[in-house]
Residue frames as qw, qx, qy, qz and C-alpha x, y, z in Angstrom:
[[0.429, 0.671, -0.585, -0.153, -1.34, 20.64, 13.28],
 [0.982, -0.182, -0.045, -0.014, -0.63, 17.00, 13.21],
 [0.437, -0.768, 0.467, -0.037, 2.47, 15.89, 15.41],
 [0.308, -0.148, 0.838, 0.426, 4.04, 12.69, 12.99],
 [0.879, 0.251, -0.111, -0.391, 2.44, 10.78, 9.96],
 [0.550, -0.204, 0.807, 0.069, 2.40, 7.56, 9.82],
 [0.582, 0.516, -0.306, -0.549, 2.56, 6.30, 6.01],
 [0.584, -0.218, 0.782, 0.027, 2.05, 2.61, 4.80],
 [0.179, 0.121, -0.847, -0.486, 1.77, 0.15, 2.02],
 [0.683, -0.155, 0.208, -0.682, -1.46, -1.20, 1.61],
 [0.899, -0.122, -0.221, -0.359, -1.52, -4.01, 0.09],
 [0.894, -0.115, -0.383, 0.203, -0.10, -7.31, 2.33],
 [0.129, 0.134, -0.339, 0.922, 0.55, -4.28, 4.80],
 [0.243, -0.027, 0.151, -0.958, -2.73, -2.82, 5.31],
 [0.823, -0.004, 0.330, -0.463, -4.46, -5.88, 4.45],
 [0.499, -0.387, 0.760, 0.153, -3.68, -9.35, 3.59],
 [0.716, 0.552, 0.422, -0.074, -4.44, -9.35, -0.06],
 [0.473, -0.154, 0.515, 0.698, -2.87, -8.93, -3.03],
 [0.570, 0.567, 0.354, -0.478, -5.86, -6.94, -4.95],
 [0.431, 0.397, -0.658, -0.473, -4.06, -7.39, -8.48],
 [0.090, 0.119, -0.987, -0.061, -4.10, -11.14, -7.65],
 [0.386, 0.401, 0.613, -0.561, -7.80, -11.10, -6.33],
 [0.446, 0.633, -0.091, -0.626, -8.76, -9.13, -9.58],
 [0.028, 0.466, -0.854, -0.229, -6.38, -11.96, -11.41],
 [0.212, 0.136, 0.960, -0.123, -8.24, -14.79, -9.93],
 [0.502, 0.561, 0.447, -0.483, -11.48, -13.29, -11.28],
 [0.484, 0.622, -0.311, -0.531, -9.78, -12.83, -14.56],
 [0.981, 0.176, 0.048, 0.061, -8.40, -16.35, -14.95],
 [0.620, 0.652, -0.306, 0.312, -4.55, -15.09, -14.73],
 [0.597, -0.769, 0.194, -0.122, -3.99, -15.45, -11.29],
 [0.894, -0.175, 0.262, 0.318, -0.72, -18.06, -11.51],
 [0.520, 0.427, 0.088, 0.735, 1.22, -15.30, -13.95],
 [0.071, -0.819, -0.116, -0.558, 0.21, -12.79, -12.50],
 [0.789, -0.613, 0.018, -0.030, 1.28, -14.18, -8.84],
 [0.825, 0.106, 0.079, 0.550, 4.70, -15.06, -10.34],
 [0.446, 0.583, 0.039, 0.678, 5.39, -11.64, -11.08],
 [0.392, -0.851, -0.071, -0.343, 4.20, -10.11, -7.88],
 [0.670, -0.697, 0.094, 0.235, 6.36, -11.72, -5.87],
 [0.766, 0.067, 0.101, 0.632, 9.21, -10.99, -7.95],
 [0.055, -0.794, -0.063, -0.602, 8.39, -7.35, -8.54],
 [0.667, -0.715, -0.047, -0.204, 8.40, -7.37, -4.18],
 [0.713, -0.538, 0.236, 0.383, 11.95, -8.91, -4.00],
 [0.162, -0.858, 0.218, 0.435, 12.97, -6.55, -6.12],
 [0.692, 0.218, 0.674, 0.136, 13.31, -8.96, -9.33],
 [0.246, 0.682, 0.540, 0.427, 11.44, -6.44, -11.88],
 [0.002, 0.025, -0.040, 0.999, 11.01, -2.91, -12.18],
 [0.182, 0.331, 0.797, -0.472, 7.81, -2.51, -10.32],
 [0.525, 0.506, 0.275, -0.627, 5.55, -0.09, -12.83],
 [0.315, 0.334, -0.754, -0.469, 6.62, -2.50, -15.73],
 [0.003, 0.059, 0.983, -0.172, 5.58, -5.58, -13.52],
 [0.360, 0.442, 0.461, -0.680, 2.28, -3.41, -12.51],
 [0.320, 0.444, -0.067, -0.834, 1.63, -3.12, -16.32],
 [0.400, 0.103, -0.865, -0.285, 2.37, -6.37, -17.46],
 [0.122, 0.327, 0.878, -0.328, -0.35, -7.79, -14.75],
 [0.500, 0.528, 0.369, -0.579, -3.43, -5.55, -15.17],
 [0.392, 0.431, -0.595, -0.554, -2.84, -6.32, -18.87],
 [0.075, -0.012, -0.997, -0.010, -3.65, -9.55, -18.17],
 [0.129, 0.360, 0.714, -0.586, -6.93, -8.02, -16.78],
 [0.184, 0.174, -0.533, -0.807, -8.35, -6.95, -20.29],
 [0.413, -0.105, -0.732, -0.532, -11.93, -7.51, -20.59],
 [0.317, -0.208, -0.921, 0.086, -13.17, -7.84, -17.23],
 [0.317, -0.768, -0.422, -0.363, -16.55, -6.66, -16.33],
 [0.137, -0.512, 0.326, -0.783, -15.80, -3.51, -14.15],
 [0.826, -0.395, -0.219, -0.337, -18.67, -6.27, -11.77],
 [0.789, 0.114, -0.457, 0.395, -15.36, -8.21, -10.74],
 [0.262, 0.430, -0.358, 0.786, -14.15, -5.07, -8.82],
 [0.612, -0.345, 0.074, -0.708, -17.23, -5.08, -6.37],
 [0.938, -0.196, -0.271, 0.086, -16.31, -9.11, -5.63],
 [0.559, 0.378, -0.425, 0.604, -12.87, -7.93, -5.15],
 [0.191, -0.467, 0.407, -0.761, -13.92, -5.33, -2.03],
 [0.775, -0.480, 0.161, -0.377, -15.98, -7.69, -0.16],
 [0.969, -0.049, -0.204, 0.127, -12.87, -10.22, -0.36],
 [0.374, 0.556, -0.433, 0.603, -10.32, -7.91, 0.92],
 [0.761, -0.475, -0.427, 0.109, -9.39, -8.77, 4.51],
 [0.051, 0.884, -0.292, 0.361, -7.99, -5.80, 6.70],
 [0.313, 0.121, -0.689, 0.642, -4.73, -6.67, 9.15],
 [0.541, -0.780, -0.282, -0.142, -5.35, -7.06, 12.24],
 [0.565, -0.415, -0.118, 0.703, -4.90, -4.31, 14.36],
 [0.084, 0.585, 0.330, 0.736, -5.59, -1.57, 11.73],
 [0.311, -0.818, -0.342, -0.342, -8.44, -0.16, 13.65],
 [0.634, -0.704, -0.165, 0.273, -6.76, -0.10, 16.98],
 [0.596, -0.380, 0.024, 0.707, -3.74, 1.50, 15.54],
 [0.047, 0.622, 0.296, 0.723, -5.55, 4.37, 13.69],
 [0.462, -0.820, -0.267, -0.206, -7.37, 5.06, 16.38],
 [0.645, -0.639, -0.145, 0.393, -4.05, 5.44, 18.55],
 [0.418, 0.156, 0.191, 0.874, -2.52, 7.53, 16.07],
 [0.125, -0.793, -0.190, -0.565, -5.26, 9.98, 15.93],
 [0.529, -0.754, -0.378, -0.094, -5.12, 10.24, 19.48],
 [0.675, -0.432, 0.015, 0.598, -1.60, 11.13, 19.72],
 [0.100, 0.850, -0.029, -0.516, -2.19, 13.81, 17.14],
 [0.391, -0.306, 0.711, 0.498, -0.80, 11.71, 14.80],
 [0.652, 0.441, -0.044, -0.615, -1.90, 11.26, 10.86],
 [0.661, 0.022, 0.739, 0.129, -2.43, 8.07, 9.00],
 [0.590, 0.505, 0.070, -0.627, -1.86, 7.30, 5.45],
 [0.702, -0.199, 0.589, 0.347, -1.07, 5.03, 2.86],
 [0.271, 0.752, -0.354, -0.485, 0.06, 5.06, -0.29],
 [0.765, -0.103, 0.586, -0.246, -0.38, 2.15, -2.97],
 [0.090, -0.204, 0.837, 0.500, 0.95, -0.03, -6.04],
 [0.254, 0.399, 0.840, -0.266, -2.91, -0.94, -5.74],
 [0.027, 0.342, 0.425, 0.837, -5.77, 0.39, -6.77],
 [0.276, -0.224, 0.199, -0.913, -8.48, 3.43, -5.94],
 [0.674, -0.184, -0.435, -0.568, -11.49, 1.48, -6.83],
 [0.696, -0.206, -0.632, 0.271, -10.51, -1.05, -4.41],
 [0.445, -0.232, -0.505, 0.702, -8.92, 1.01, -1.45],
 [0.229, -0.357, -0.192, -0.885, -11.45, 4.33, -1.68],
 [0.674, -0.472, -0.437, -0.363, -13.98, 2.46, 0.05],
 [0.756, 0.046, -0.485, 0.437, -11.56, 1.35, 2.83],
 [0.430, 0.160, -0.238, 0.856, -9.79, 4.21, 3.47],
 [0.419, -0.428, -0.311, -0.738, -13.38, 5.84, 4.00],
 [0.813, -0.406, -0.381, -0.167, -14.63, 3.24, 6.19],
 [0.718, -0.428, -0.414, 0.360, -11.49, 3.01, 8.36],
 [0.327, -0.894, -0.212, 0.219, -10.73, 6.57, 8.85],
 [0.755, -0.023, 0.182, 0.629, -7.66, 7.07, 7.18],
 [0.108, -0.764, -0.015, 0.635, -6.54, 10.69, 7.00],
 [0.197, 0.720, -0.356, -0.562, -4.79, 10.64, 3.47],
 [0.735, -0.110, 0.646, 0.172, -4.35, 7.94, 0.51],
 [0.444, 0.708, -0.309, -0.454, -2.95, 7.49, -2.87],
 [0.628, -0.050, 0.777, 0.008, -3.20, 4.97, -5.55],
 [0.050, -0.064, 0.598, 0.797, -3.54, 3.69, -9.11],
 [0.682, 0.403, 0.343, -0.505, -6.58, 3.38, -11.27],
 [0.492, 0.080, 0.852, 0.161, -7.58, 1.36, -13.39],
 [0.210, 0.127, -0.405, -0.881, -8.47, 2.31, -17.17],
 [0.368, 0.239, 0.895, -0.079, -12.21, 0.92, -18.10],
 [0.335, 0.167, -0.500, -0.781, -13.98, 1.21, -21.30],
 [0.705, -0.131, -0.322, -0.618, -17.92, 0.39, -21.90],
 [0.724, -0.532, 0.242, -0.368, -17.79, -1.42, -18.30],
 [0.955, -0.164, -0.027, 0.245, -14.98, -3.43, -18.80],
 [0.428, -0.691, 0.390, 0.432, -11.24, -2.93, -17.69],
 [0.631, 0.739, -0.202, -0.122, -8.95, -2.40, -21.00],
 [0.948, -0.104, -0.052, 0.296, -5.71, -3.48, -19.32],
 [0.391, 0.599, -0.134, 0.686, -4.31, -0.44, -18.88],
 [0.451, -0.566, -0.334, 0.604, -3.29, 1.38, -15.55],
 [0.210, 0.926, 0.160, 0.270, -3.96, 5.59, -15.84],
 [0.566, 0.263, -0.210, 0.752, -1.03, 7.51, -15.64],
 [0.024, -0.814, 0.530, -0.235, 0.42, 8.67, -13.11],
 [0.724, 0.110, -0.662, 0.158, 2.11, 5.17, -11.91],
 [0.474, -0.796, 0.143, -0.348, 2.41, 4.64, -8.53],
 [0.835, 0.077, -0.461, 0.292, 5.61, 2.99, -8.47],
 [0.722, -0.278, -0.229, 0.591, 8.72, 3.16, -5.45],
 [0.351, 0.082, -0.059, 0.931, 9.52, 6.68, -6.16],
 [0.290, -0.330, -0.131, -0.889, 5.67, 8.12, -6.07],
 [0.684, -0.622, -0.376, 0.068, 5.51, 6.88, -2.58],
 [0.497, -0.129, -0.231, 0.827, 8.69, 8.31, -1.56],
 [0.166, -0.288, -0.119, -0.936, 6.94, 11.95, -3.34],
 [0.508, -0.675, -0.373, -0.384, 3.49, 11.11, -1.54],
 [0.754, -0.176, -0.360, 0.520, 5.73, 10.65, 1.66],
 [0.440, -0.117, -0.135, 0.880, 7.41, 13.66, 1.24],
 [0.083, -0.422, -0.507, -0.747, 4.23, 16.08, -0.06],
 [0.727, -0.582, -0.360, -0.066, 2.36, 14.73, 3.18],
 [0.539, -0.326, -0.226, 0.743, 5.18, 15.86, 5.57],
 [0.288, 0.117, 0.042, 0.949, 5.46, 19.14, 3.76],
 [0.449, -0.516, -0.473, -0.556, 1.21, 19.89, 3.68],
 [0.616, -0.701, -0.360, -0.017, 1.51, 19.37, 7.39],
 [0.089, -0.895, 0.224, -0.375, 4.58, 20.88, 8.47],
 [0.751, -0.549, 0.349, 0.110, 6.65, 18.35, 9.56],
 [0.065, 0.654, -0.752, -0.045, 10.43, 17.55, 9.13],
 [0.730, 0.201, -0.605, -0.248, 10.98, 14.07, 7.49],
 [0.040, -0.384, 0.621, -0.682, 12.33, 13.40, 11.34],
 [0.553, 0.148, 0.526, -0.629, 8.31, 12.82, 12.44],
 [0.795, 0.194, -0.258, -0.514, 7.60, 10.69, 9.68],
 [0.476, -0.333, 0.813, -0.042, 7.44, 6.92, 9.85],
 [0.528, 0.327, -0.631, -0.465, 7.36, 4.80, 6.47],
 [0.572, -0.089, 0.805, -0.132, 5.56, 0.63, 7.33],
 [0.531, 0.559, -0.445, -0.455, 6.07, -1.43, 4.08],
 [0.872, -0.278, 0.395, -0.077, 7.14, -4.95, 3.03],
 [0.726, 0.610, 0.314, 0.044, 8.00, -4.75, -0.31],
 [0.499, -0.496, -0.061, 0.708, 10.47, -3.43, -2.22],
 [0.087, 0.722, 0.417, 0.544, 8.51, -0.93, -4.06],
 [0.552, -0.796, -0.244, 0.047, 8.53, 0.35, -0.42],
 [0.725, -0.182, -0.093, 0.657, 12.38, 1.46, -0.30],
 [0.187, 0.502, 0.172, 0.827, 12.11, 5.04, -1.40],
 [0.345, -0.716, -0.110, -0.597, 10.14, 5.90, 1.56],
 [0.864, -0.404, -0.154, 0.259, 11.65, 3.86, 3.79],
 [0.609, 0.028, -0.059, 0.790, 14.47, 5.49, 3.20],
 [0.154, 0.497, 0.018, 0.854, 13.41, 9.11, 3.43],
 [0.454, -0.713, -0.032, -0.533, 11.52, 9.13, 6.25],
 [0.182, -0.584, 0.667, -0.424, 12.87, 9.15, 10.14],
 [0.644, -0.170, 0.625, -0.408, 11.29, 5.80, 11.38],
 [0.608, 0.287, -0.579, -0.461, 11.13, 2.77, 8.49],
 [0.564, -0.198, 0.782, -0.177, 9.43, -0.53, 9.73],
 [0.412, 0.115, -0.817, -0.386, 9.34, -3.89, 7.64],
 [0.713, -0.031, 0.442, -0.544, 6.03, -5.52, 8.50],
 [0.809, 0.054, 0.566, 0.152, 6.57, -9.31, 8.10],
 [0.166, 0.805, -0.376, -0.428, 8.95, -7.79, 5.01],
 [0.944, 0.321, 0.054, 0.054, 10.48, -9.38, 2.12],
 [0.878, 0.069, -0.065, 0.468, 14.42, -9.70, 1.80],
 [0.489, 0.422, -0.063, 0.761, 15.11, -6.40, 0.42],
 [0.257, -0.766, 0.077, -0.584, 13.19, -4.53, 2.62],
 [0.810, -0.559, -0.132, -0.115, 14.61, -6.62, 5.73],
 [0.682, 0.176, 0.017, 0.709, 17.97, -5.99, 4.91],
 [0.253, 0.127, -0.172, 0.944, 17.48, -1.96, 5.95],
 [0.366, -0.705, -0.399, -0.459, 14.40, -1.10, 8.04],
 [0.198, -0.513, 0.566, -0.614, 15.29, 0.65, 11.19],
 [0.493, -0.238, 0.638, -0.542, 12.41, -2.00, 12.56],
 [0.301, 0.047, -0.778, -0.550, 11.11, -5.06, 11.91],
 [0.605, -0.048, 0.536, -0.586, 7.56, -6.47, 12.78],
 [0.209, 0.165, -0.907, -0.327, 6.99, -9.96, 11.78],
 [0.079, 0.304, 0.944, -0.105, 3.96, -10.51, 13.62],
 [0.011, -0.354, -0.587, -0.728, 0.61, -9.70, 11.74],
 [0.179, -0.821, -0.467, 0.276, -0.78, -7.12, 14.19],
 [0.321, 0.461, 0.002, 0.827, -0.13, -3.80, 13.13],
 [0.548, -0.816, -0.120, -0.140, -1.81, -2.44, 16.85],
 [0.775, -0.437, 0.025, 0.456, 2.31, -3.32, 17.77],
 [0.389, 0.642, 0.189, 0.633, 2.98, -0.29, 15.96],
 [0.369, -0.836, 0.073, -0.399, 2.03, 1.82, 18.48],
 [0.873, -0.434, 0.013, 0.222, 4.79, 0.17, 20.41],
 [0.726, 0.256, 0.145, 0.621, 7.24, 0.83, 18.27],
 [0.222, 0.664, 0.036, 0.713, 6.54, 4.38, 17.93],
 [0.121, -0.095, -0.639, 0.754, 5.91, 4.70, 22.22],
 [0.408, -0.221, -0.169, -0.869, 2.39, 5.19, 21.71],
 [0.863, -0.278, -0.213, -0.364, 1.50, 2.35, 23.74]]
């Protein structure tokens, strides 16, 4: 039985992309679509309105785009090293994203990640329609993945530890025992228990005494 989980944001958390904005730049809408992100993040916009009004922008592009997108996604550094010290403390990693599968499937695979959840993207005779399938994954269906993932393993919200930047990210921050803001925007620096501002997420394991 795992002994905590550790649950994060992915994107500009888990890696230093935006993948709507990646996916943007391939559609040609990157500068609207950038505007809204960061407002959606400081808490500006209601986040699965903001999410719909971007991939709408993404209408029409060759499903091909999404395969440029994964080789341009750059993981944090420090990932590896701080999976690897969670597992070893018995801990579980996961994250939970505004993002999307197509993109973070591969990832989460590759770096070992224990659990993840995320949107998807609608796509019709190989091209995206501009729609996002339902369920959203907005601020509150991270808090529920959060809290689903505690309950599936048997732990008390206590052992959980929420690392976000955003403030899609408050709902779990707030429910779970340990909330860090990794290099964080306003709202979410305004009530994380911790904050890490420098872009190594290996200084996790500090935080939590794993290192």
């Amino acid at each position: 039985m795992a002994r905590f989980l550790v649950v994060l944001d992915v994107d500009s958390t888990l890696i230093e992309d935006e993948v709507i904005e990646l996916l943007a730049e391939e559609a040609g809408s990157l500068d609207a679509v950038a505007d809204i992100t960061f407002r959606a993040m400081n808490g500006e916009l209601d986040f699965a309105e903001s999410l719909r009004e971007r991939v709408a922008t993404l209408a029409g592009l060759d499903v091909a785009a999404i395969e440029r997108v994964r080789s341009r996604v750059r993981v944090t550094q420090g990932v590896p090293e701080m999976i690897a010290g969670v597992h070893a403390a018995g801990g579980t990693v996961a994250v939970v994203s505004g993002g999307f599968h197509e993109v973070i499937d591969p990832l989460a695979e590759r770096l070992g990640l224990d659990r993840w959840r995320a949107n998807r993207l609608a796509v019709a005779d190989g091209r995206l329609t501009g729609e996002v399938i339902p369920p959203i994954i907005d601020a509150e269906a991270k808090a529920t993945a959060l809290q689903e993932w505690a309950d599936e393993a048997g732990l008390p919200l206590t052992q959980t530890l929420a690392v976000g930047d955003g403030a899609n990210d408050l709902p779990m921050m707030a429910l779970c025992g340990l909330s860090v803001g990794f290099d964080a925007k306003a709202p979410v620096r305004d009530v994380a228990h911790v904050l890490l501002d420098d872009r190594d997420l290996s200084r996790l394991l500090a935080v939590t005494g794993l290192r």
